[in-house]
PLY file of the C-alpha trace (Angstrom):
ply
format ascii 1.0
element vertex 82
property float x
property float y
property float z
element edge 81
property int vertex1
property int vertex2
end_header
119.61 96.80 118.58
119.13 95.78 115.01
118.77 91.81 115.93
120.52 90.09 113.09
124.11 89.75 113.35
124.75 90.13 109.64
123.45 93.29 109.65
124.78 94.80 112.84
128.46 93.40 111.64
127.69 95.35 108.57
126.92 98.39 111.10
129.77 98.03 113.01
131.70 98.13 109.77
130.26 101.24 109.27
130.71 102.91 112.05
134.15 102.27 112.51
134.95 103.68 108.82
132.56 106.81 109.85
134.88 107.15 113.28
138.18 107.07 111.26
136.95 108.95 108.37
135.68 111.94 111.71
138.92 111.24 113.20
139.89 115.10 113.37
136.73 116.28 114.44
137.05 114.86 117.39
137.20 116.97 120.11
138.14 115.15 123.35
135.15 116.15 125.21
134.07 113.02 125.81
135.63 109.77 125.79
136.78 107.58 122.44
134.13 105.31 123.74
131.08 107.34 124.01
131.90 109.00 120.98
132.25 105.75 119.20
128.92 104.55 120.99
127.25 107.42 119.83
128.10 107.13 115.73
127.03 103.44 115.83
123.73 104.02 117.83
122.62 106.69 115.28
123.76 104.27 112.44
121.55 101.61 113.99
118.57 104.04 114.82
119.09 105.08 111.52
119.02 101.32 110.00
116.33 100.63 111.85
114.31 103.53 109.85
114.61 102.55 106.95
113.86 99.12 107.52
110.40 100.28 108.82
109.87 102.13 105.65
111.31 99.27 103.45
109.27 97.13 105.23
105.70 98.54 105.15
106.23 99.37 101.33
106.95 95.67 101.31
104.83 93.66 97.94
103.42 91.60 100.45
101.74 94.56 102.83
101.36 96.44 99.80
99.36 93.31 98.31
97.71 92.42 101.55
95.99 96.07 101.92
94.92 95.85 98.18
93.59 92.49 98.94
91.68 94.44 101.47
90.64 97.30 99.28
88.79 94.89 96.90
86.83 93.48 99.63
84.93 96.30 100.60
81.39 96.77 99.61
81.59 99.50 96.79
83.87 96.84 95.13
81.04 93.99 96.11
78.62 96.90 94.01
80.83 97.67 90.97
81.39 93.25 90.46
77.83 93.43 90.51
76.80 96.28 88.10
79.36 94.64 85.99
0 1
1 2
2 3
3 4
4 5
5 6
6 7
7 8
8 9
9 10
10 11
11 12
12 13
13 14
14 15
15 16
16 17
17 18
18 19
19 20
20 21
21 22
22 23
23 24
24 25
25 26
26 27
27 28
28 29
29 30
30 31
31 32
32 33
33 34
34 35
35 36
36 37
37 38
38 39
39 40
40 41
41 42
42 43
43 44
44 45
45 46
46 47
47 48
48 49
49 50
50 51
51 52
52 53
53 54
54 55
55 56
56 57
57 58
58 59
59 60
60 61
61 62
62 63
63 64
64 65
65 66
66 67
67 68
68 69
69 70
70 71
71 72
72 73
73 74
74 75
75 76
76 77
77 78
78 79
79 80
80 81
């Protein structure tokens, strides 16, 4: 899911301390599997969210869409007025 084995080792990691650390909330109504598929695919879902974020509040988006902003014409007017 998360396409970079460093970080999905570091989920898996995770997970299994969340699963031991849950260990007697577990209520047997499903099996150790799916409950154990469950807590990593919310840990990955919930990697992969903050990635997005991290990543468009990245310098170089952030510095691409200002590169942007001081191409448009009322910037073009104010050089000029200067």
């Amino acid at each position: 899911m998360v396409r970079d084995p460093d970080d999905a080792a570091d989920i898996c990691q995770d997970a299994f301390v969340k699963a031991y650390r849950a260990l007697r909330r577990f209520r047997e109504d499903s099996t150790v599997y799916t409950w154990l598929y469950r807590i990593t695919s919310n840990l990955c879902v919930n990697y992969l969210r903050r990635k997005k974020i991290r990543d468009s509040l990245s310098y170089e988006n952030l510095a691409g869409w200002m590169g942007k902003r001081e191409a448009g014409p009322d910037r073009e007017m104010a050089r000029g007025e200067v």
